[in-house]
C-alpha positions in Angstrom: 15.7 -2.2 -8.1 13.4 -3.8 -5.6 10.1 -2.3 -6.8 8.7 -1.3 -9.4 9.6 2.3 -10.2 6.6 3.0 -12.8 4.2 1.8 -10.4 5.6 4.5 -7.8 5.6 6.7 -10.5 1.8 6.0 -10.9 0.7 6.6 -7.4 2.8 9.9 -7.3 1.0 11.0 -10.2 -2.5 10.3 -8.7 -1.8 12.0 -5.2 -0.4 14.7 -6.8 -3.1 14.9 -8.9 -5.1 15.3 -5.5 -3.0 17.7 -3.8 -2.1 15.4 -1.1 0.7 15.8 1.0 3.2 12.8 1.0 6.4 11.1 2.0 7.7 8.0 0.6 9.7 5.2 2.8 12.2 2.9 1.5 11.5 0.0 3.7 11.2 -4.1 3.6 13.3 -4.1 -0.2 10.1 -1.8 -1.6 8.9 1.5 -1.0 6.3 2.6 1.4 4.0 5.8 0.9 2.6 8.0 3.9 0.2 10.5 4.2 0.1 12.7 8.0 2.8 10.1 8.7 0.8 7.4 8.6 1.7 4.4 6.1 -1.2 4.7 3.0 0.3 1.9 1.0 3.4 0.4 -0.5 5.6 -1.4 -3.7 6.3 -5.1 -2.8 8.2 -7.4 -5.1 7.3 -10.6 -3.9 9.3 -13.9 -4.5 7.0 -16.4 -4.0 4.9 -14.6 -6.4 7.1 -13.4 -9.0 6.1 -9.8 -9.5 4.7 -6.5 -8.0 2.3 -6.4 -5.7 0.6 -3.0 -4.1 0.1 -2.8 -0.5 -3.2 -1.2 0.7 -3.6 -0.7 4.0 -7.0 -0.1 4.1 -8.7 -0.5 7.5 -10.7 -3.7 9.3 -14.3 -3.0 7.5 -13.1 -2.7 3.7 -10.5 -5.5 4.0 -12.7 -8.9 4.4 -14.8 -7.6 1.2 -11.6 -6.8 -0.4 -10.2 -10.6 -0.1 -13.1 -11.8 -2.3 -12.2 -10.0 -5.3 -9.4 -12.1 -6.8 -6.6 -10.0 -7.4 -6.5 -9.4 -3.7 -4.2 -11.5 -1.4 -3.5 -11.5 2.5 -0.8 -9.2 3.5 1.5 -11.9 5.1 5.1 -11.2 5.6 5.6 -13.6 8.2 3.2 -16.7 8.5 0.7 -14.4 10.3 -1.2 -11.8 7.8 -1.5 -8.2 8.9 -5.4 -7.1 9.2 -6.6 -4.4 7.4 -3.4 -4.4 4.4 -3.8 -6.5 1.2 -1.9 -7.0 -1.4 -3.1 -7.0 -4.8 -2.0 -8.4 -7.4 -1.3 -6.3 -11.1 -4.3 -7.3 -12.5 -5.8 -5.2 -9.8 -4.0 -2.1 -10.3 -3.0 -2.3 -14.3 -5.7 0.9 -15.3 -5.1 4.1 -13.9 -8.9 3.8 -12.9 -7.8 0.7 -10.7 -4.7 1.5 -9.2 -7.1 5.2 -8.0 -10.0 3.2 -6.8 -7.4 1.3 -4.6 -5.4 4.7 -3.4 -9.0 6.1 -2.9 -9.5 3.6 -0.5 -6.4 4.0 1.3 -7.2 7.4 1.4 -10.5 7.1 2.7 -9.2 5.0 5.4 -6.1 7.2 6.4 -7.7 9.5 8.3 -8.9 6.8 10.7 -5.4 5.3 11.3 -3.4 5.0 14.0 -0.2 6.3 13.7 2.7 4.0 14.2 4.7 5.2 17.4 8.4 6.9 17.0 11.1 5.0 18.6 13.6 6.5 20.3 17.1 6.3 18.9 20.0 5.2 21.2 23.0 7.5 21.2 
């Protein structure tokens, strides 16, 4: 399994909770949640640090503030973090009350989000 499956299991519970309308992704070995077809936030298993990290992609204005807290990290994939995504870390999401503060802020920022253009498929 490349996420964590009670975690997903988690953040199901809590938008379903809310009556939100969602799809989930299987994508970069973890799972990505969307909401209007934008992505809301994700399961990472990350090597370097050893366990399961959520991904919040929470907009340019909440994510410096969101750094200083210290189970947040930069959302860096590739040598170059992504802006407005974080991960944090399982201290930051281990109470229900924690892992909704973070989706709440997701979900607060969705509705501002671009959303990520369709490529065409070649035939």
């Amino acid at each position: 399994m490349a996420y964590d499956e009670y975690l997903a299991d988690r953040i199901r519970k809590h938008l379903n909770e809310k009556h939100i309308g969602f799809s989930e992704l299987k994508m970069m070995g973890g799972l990505c949640f969307k909401v209007d077809d934008k992505m809301l936030c994700g399961i990472h298993i990350d090597k370097k640090y050893g366990d399961s990290l959520f991904m919040a992609r929470i907009g340019l204005d909440a994510h410096s503030t969101a750094l200083e807290r210290p189970e947040c990290l930069p959302m860096d994939f590739t040598g170059r973090p992504m802006k407005g995504y974080i991960f944090v870390t399982p201290d930051g999401f281990d109470t229900d009350d924690d892992l909704g503060y973070w989706l709440d802020l997701c979900l607060a920022f969705n509705p501002l989000a671009n959303a990520s253009k369709s490529r065409k498929r070649k035939s």
